[in-house]
C-alpha positions as CSV (number, residue, x, y, z in Angstrom):
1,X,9.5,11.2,13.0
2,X,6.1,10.1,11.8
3,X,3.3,11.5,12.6
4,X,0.2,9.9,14.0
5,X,-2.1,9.8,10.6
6,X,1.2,8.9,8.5
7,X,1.9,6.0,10.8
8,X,-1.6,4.6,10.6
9,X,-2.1,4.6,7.0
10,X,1.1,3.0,7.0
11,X,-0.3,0.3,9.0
12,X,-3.9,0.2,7.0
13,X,-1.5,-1.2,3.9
14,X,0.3,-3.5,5.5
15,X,-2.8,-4.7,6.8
16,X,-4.4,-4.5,3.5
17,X,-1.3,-6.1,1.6
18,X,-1.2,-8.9,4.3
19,X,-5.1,-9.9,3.6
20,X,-4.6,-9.2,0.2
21,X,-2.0,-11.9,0.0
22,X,-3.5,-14.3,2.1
23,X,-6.7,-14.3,-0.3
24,X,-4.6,-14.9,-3.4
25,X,-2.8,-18.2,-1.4
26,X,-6.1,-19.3,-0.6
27,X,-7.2,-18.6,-4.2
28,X,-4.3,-20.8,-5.5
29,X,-6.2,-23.8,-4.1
30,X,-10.0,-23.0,-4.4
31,X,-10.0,-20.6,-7.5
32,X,-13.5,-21.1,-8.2
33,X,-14.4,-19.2,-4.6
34,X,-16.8,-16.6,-5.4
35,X,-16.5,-15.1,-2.0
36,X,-12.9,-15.3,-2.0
37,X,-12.3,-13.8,-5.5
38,X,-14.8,-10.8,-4.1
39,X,-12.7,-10.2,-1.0
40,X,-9.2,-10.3,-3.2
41,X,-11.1,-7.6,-5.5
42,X,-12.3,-5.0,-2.1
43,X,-8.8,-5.2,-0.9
44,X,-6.8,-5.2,-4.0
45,X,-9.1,-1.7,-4.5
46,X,-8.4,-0.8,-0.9
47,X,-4.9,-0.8,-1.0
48,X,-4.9,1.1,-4.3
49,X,-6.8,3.8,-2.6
50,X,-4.2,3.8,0.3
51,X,-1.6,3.7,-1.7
52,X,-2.7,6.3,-3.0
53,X,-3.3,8.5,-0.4
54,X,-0.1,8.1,1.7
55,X,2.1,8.5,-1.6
56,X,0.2,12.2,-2.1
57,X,0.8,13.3,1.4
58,X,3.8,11.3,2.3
59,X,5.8,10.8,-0.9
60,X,6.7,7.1,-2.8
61,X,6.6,4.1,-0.9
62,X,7.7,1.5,-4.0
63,X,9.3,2.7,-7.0
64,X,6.1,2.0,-9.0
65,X,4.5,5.2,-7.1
66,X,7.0,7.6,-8.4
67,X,5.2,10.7,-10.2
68,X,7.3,11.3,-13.3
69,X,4.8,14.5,-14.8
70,X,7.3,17.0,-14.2
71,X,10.2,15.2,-11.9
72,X,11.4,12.2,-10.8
73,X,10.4,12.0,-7.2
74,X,11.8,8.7,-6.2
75,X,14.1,9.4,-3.3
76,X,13.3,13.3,-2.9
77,X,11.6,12.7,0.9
78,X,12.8,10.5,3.2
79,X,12.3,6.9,3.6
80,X,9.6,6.0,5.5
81,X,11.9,3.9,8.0
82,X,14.3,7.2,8.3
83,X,10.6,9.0,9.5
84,X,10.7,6.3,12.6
85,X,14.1,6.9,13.0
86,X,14.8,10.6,13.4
């Protein structure tokens, strides 16, 4: 089961990933947008930082978070949807 800290970063990057998205659709059509391009950059380096953190304390979330120093940690810990469901 998730805790209460995993499950709201979890929620902070979907968040983040939704805006994220939704600023580079709008930057399809007005690419010029300075405010725009400025909000694509604080939450393209938002989610980084999330990212981040939940794949120290909580393991991988995509494939391109894997550490690969010393092991290949992709599947060690559970999925994040088999957290929810035990």
């Amino acid at each position: 089961m998730m805790n209460k800290e995993q499950c709201e970063l979890l929620d902070l990057i979907r968040m983040l990933n939704f805006n994220l998205f939704d600023t580079a659709l709008f930057l399809d059509t007005h690419p010029c947008n300075q405010q725009a391009l400025k909000n694509y950059e604080k939450f393209r380096q938002l989610l980084k930082q999330a990212v981040k953190e939940y794949t120290q304390y909580f393991g991988p979330l995509t494939i391109d978070d894997v550490e690969t120093q010393n092991e290949w940690t992709w599947g060690r810990d559970p999925w994040p949807w088999e957290r929810e469901a035990n």
